[in-house]
C-alpha positions as CSV (number, residue, x, y, z in Angstrom):
1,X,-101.5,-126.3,100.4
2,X,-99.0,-124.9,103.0
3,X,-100.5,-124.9,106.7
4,X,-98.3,-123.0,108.6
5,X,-100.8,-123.1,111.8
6,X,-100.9,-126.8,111.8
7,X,-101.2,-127.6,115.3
8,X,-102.1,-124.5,116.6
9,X,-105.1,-123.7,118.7
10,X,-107.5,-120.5,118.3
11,X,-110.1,-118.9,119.8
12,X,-112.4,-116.7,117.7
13,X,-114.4,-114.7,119.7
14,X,-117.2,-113.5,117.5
15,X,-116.9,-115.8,114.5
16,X,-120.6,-116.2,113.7
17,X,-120.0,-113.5,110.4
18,X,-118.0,-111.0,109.1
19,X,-114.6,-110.6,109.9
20,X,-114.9,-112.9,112.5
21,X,-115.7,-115.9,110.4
22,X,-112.8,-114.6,107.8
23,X,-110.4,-115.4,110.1
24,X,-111.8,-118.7,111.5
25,X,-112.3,-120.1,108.0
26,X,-108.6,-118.6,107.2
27,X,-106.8,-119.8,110.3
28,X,-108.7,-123.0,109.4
29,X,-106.9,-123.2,105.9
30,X,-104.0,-122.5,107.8
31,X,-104.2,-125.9,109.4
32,X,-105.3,-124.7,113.0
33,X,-107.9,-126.0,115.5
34,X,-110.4,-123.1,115.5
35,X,-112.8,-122.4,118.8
36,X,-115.7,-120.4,117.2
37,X,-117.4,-118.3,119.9
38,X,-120.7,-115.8,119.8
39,X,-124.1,-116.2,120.8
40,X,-125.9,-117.3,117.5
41,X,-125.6,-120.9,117.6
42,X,-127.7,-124.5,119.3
43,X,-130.8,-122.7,117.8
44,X,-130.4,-119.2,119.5
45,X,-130.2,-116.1,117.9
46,X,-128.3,-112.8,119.0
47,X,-130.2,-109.3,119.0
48,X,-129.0,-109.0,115.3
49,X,-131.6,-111.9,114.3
50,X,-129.6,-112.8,111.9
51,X,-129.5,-116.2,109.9
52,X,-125.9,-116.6,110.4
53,X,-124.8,-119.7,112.8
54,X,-121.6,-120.8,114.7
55,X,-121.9,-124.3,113.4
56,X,-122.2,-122.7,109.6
57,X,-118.6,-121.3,110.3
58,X,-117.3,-124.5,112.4
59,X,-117.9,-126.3,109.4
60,X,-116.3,-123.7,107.0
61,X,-113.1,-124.3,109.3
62,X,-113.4,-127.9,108.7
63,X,-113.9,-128.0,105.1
64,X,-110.8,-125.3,104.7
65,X,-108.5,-127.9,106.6
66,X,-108.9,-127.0,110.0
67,X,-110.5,-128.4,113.0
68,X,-113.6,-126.1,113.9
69,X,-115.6,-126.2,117.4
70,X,-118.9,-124.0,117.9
71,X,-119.5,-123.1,121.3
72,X,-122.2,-121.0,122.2
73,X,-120.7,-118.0,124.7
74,X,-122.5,-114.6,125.4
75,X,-118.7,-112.7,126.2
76,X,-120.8,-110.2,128.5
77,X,-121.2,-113.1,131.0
78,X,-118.3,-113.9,132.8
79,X,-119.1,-117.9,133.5
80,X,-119.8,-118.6,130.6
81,X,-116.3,-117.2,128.8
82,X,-115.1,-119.5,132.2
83,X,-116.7,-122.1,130.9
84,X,-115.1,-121.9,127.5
85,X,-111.6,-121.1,129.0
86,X,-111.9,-124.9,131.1
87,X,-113.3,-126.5,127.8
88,X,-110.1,-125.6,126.1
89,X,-108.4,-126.5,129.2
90,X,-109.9,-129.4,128.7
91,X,-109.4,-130.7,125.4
92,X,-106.2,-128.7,124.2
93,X,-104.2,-127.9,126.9
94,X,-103.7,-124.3,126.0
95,X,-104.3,-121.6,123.6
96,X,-101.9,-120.1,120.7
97,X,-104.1,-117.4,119.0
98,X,-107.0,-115.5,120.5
99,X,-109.4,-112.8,118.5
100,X,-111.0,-110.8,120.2
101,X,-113.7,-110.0,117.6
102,X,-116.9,-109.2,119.1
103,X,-118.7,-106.4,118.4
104,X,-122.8,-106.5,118.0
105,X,-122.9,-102.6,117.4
106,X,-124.2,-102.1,113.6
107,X,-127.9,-101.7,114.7
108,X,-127.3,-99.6,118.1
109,X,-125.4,-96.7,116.8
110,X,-127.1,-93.6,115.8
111,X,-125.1,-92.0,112.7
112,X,-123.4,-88.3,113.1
113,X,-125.9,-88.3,116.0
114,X,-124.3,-86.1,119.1
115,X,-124.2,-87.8,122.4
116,X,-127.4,-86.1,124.1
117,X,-129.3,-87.0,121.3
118,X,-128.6,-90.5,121.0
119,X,-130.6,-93.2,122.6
120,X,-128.9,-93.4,126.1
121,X,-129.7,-97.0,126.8
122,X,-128.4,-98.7,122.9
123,X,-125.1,-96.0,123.5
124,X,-124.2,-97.8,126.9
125,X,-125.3,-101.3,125.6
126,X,-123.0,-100.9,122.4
127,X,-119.8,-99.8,124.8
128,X,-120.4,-102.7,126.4
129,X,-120.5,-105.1,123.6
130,X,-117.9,-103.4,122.4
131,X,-115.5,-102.8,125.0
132,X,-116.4,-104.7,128.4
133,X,-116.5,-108.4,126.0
134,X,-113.0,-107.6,125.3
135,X,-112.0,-107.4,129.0
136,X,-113.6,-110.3,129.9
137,X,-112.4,-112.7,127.4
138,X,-109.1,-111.6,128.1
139,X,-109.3,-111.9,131.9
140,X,-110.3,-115.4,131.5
141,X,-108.2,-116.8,128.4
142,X,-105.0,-115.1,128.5
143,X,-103.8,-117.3,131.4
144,X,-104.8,-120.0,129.0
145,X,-102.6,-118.4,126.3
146,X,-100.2,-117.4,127.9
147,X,-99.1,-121.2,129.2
148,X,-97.5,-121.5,125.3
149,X,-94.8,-119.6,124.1
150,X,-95.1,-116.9,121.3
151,X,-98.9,-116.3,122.2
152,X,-100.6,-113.9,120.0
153,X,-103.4,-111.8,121.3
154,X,-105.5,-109.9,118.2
155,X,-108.2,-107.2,119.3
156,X,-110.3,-106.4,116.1
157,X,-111.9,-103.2,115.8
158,X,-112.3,-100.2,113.2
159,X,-109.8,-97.4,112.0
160,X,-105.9,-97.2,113.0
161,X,-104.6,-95.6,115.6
162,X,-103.1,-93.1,113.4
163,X,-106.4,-92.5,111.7
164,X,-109.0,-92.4,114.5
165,X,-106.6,-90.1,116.2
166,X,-107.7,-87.1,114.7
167,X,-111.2,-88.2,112.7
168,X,-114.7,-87.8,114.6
169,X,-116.1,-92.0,113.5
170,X,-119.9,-91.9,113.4
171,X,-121.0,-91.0,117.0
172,X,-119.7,-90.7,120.1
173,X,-120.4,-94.3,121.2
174,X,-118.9,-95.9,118.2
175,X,-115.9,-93.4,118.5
176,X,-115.3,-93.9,122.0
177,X,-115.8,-97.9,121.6
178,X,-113.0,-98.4,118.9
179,X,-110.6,-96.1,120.2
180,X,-111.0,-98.3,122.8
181,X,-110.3,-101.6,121.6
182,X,-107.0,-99.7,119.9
183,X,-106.0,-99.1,123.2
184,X,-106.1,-102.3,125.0
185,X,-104.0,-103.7,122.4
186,X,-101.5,-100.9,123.3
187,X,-102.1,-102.1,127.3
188,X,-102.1,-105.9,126.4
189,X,-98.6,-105.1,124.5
190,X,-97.1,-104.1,127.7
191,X,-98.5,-106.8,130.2
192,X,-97.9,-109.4,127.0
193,X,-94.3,-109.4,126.5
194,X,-92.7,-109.9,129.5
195,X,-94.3,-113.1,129.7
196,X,-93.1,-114.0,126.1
197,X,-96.7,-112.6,124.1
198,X,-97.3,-110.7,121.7
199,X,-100.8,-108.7,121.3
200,X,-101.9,-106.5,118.3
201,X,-104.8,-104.0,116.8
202,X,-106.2,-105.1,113.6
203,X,-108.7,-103.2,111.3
204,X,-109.9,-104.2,108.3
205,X,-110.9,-101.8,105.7
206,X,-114.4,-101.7,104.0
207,X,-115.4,-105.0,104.1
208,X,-117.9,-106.9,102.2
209,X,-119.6,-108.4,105.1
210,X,-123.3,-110.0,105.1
211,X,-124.8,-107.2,106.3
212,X,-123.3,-105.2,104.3
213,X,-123.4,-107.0,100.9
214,X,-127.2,-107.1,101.4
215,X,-127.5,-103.2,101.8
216,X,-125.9,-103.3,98.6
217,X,-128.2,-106.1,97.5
218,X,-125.7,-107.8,96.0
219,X,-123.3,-111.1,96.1
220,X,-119.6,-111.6,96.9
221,X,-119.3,-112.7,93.2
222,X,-121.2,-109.3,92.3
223,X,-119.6,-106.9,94.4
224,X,-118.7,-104.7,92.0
225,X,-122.4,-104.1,90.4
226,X,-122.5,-101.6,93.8
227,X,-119.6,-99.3,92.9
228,X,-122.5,-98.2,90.1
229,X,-124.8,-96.9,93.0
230,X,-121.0,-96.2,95.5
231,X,-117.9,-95.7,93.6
232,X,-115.9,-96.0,96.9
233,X,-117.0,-99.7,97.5
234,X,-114.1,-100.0,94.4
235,X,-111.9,-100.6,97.8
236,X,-114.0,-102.9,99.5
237,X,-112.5,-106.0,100.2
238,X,-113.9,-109.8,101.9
239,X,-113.4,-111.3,105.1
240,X,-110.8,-113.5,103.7
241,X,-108.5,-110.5,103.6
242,X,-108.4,-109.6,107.2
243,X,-108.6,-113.4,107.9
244,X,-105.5,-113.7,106.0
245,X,-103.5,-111.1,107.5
246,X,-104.3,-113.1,110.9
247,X,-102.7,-116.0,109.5
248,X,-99.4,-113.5,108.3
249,X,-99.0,-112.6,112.1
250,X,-99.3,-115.5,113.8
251,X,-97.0,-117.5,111.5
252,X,-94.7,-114.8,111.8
253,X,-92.0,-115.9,114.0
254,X,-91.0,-112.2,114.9
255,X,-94.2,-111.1,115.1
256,X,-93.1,-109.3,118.2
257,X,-92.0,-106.3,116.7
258,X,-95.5,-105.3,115.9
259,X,-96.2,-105.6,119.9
260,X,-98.5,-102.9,120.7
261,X,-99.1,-101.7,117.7
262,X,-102.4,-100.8,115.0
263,X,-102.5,-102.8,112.1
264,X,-104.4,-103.0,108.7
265,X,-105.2,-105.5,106.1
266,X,-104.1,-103.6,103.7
267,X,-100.9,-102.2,105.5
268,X,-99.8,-106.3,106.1
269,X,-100.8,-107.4,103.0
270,X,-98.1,-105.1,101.6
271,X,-95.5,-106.5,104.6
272,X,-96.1,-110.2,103.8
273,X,-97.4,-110.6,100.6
274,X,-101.1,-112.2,100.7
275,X,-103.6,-111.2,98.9
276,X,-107.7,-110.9,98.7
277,X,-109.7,-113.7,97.3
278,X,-109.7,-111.5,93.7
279,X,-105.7,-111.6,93.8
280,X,-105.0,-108.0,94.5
281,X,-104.2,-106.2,97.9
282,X,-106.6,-103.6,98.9
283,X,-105.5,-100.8,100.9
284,X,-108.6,-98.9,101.9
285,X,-107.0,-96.9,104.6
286,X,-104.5,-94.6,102.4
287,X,-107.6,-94.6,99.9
288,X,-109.6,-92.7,102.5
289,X,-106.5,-90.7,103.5
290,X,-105.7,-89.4,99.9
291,X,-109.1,-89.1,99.0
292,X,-109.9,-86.5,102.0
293,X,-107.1,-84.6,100.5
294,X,-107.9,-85.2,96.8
295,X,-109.0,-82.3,94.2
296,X,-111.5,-84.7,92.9
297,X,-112.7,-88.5,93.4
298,X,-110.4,-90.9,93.7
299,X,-110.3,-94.5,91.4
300,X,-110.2,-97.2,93.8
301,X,-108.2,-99.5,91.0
302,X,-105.0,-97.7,92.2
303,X,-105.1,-98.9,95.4
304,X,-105.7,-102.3,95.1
């Protein structure tokens, strides 16, 4: 198998599940060294509880063809996203890729809940998971990154630009905390490339994550059992997909023209050609478009 990456060095931040441990496992296959980051890991558990571990997805990297490292970071504490800054100091030299995937939100937000009715205390706790992580890790690791030429810089959130532009997404807190992340990609792009980096949004679409295959009570292999009890989970797609659209980008050689920008799995998947672990290319962000629009529902199948 091709590894493009081979060589490279990333940092996940928030690979412990979901779309963050798509894109370690696939930046792994793409022959990179892979720094996992997140607090569930050395036998501590985030707020989520969840079984999920750091050294689960290290090893994924590994057995993929990578190189992956688990270090334990909580990204709201300054010293200790330092401390993983001077590790990779340390032992690489400097960075080529860094995620910025963390998040911790799922259980905090209150859904179609207005702002004074929402618990005060999880709103504010969820913008800063969200939003101050995201500052932080990029305070203390783009000098890092930016020591290597054609850096690439990749804030993760939820909804394009184009799309959260003019859609009300969940709550007020959730709303206010992706729009967010879309715009510091926009204010990364213009600090980024007159120092020769390049920094993007990505979103994924519906995405088949832990969590959310369990509310569906079902597997990864029997995904599709749930578009019984949700027809629109037809779109859904896995980690892989976004994971693989990281790879696209950052083995992109002009990846620069997308400097700035809001991207989608499904949007790149059409640019450069990969596809979900199932072979096809899901594109759940015109489903939900054209389905807003739509006289009646909508079969998934043709946007795959």
């Amino acid at each position: 198998m091709a590894q493009p990456l081979k060589g490279k060095v990333a940092l996940v931040a928030g690979a412990t599940r979901g779309a963050g441990r798509g894109i370690a496992v696939q930046l792994g296959a793409a022959g990179a060294t892979v720094y996992g980051t997140g607090r569930s890991a050395g036998g501590h558990r985030s707020e989520y509880g969840r079984p999920e571990t750091l050294e689960e997805t290290a090893a994924l990297v590994t057995a993929a063809g990578g190189r992956g490292i688990a270090v334990r970071a909580d990204h709201l504490v300054p010293a200790e996203v330092a401390a993983v800054a001077k590790r990779i100091e340390a032992e690489q030299g400097g960075l080529d890729i860094l995620v910025n995937d963390i998040w911790g939100g799922e259980q905090l937000f209150e859904w179609e809940s207005p702002v004074w009715e929402h618990d005060l205390d999880n709103g504010l706790r969820l913008l800063r998971l969200a939003v101050e992580t995201h500052a932080i890790t990029s305070h203390h690791l783009l000098p890092l990154l930016l020591r290597r030429p054609g850096g690439l810089v990749v804030e993760m959130t939820d909804g394009t630009a184009e799309y959260n532009a003019t859609r009300y997404r969940n709550s007020f807190f959730y709303d206010v905390a992706k729009s967010s992340v879309l715009r510091m990609a926009f204010a990364l792009g213009h600090e980024l490339a007159p120092r020769g980096a390049t920094a993007v949004a990505l979103t994924p679409g519906w995405m088949r994550s832990e969590m959310m295959l369990e509310h569906f009570e079902v597997t990864e292999e029997t995904w599709r059992d749930a578009t019984r009890r949700q027809p629109d989970f037809g779109i859904s797609e896995s980690p892989a997909y976004v994971g693989r659209a990281v790879v696209a980008l950052a083995a992109d050689l002009e990846v620069a023209r997308w400097n700035g920008t809001s991207l989608s799995s499904g949007a790149l998947a059409g640019e450069y050609g990969f596809t979900d672990l199932d072979g096809s290319r899901p594109d759940a962000w015109s489903y939900l478009v054209d389905a807003e629009g739509a006289d009646g529902p909508l079969d998934p199948a043709g946007y795959r």
